[in-house]
TISERO-417591 format. One record per atom (N, C-alpha, C): residue in one letter; residue number from 1; x, y, z. Coordinates in nm, 3 decimals. Example, Ala and Ser with C-alpha at 12.3 -4.5 7.8 and 13.67 -1.06 7.14 Angstrom:
BEGIN
['A', 1, [1.319, -0.569, 0.780]]
['A', 1, [1.230, -0.450, 0.780]]
['A', 1, [1.320, -0.330, 0.780]]
['S', 2, [1.285, -0.225, 0.708]]
['S', 2, [1.367, -0.106, 0.714]]
['S', 2, [1.290, 0.003, 0.787]]
! end
This chain:
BEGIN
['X', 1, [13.543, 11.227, 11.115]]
['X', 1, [13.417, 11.299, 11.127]]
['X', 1, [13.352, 11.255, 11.259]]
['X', 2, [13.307, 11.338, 11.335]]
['X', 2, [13.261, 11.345, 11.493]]
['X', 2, [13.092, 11.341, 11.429]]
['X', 3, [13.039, 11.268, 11.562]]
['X', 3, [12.903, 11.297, 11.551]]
['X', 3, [12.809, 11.421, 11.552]]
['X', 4, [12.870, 11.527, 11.612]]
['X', 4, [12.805, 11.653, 11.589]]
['X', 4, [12.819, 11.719, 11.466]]
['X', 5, [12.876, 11.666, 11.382]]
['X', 5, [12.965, 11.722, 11.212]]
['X', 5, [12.771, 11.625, 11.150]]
['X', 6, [12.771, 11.529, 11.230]]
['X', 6, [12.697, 11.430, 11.126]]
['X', 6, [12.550, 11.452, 11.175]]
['X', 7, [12.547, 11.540, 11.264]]
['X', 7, [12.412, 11.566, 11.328]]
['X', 7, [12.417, 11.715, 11.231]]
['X', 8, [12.499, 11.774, 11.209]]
['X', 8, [12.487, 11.923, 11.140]]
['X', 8, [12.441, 11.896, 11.004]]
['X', 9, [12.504, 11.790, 10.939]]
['X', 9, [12.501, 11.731, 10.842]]
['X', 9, [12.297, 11.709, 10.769]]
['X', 10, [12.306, 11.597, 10.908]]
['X', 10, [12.141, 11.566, 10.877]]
['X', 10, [12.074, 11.705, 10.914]]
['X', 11, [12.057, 11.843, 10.952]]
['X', 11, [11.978, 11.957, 10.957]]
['X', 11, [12.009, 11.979, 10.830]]
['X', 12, [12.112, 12.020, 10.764]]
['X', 12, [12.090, 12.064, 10.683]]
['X', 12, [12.019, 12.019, 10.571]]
['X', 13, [12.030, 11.884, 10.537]]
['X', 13, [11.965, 11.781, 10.405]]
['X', 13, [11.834, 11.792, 10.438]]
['X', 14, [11.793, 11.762, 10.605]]
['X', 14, [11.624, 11.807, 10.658]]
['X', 14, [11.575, 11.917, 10.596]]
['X', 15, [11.647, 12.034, 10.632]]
['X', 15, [11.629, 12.198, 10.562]]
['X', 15, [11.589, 12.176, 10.473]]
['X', 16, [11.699, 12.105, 10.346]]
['X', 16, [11.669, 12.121, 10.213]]
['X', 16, [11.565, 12.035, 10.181]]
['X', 17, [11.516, 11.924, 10.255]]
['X', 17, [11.417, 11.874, 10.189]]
['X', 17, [11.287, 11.974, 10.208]]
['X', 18, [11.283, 11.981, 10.351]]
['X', 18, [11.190, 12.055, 10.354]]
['X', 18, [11.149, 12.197, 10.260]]
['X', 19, [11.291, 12.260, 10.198]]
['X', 19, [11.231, 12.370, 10.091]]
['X', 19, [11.218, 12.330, 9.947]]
['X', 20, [11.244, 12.182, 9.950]]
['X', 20, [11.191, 12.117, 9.810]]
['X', 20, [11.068, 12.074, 9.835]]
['X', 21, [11.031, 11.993, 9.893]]
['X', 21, [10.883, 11.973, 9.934]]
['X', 21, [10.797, 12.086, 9.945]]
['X', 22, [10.850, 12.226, 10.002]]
['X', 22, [10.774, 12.368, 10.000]]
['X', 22, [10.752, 12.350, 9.854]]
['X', 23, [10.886, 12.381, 9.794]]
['X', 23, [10.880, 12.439, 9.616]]
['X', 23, [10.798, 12.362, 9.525]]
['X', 24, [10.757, 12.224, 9.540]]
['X', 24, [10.705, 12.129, 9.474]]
['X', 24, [10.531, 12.128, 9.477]]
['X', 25, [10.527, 12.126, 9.657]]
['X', 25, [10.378, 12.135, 9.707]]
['X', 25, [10.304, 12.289, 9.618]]
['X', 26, [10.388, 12.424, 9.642]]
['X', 26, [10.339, 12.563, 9.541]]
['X', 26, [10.350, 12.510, 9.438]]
['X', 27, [10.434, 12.416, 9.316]]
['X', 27, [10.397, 12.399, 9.186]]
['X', 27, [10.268, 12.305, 9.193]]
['X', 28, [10.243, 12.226, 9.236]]
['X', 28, [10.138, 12.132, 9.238]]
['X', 28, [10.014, 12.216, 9.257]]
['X', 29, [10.001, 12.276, 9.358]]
['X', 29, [9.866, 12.355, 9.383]]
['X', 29, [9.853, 12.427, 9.261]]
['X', 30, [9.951, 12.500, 9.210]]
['X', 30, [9.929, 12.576, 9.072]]
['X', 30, [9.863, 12.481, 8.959]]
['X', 31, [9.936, 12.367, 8.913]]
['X', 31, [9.923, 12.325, 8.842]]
['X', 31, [9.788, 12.305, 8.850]]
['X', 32, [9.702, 12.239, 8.998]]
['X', 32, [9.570, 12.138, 9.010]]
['X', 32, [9.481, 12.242, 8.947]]
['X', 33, [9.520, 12.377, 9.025]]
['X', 33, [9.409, 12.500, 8.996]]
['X', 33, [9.400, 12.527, 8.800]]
['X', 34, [9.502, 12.529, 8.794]]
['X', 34, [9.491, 12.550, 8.665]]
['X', 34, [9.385, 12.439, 8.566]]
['X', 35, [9.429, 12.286, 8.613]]
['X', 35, [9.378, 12.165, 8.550]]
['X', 35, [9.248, 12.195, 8.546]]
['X', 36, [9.167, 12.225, 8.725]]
['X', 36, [9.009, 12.277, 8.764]]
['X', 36, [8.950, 12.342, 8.675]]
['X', 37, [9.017, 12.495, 8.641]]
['X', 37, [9.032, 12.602, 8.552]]
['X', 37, [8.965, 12.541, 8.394]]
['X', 38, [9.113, 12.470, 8.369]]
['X', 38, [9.127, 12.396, 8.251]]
['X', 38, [8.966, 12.318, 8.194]]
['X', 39, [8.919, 12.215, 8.271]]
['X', 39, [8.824, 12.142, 8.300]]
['X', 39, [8.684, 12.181, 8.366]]
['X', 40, [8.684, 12.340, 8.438]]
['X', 40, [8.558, 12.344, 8.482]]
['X', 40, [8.516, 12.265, 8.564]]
['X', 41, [8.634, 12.184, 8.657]]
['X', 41, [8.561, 12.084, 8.770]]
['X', 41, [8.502, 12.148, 8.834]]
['X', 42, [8.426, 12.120, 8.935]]
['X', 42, [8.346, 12.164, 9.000]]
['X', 42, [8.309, 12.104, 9.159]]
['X', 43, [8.279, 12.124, 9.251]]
['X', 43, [8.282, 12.018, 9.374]]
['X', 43, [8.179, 11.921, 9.386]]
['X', 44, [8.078, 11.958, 9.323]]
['X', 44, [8.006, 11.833, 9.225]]
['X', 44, [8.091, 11.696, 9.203]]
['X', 45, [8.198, 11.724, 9.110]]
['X', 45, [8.235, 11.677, 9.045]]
['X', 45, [8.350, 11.535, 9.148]]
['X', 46, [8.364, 11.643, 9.277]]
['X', 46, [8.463, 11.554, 9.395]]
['X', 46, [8.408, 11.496, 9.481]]
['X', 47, [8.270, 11.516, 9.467]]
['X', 47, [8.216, 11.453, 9.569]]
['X', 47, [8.198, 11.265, 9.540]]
['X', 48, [8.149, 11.196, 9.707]]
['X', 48, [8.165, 11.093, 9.643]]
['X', 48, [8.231, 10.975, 9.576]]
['X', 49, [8.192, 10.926, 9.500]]
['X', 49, [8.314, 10.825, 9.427]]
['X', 49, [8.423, 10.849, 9.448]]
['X', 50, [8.431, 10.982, 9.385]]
['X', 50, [8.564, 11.045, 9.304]]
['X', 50, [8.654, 11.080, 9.449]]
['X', 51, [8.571, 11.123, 9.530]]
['X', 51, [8.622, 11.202, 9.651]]
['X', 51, [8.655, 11.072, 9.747]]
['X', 52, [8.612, 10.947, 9.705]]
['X', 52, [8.720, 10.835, 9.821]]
['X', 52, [8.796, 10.776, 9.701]]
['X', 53, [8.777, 10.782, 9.604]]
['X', 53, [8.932, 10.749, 9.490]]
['X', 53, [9.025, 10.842, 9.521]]
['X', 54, [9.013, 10.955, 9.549]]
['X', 54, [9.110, 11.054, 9.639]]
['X', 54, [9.209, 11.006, 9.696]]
['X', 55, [9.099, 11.015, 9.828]]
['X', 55, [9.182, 11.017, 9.956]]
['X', 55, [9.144, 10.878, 9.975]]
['X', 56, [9.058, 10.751, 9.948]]
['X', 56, [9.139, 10.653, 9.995]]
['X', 56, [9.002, 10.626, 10.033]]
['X', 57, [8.897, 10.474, 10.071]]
['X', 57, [8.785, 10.464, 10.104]]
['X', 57, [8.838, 10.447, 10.255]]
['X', 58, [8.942, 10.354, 10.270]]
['X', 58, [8.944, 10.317, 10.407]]
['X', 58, [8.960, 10.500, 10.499]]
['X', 59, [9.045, 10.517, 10.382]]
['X', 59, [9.115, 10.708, 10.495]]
['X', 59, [8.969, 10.768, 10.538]]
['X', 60, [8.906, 10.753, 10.434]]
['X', 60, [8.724, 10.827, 10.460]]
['X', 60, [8.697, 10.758, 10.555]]
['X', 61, [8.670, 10.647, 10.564]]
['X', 61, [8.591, 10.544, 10.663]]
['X', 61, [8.629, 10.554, 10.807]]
['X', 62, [8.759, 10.598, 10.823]]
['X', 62, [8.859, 10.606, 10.962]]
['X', 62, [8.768, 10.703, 11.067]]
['X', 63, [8.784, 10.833, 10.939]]
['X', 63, [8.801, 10.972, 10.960]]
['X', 63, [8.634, 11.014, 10.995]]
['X', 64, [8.564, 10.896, 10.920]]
['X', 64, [8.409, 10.972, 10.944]]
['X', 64, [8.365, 10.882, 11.057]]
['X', 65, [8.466, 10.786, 11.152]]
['X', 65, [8.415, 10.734, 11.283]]
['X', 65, [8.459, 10.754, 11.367]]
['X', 66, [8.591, 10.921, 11.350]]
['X', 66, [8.640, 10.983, 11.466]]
['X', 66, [8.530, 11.057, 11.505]]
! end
């Protein structure tokens, strides 16, 4: 096996991850909307606390001193 066999190799597994990560990211969004749905969250409800248990206090903290 030549290195261009093994460079063809890694595009393709890239490809496929990338259309599993597509297929996964569309079930997830479905699912969250539905949960919202489910629950009546509300953006009330993300703000805040809830909204740096999220994404992370430090990720907030970075992002609100760019």
């Amino acid at each position: 096996m030549d290195i261009s066999e093994i460079d063809k190799q890694i595009a393709e597994l890239q490809k496929k991850k990338e259309d599993a990560i597509k297929e996964n990211k569309k079930k997830a969004v479905v699912d969250v909307k539905k949960l919202i749905l489910d629950f009546k969250v509300t953006k009330g409800d993300l703000r805040g606390k809830a909204m740096k248990q999220l994404i992370g206090e430090n990720s907030l903290n970075s992002s609100l001193k760019n």
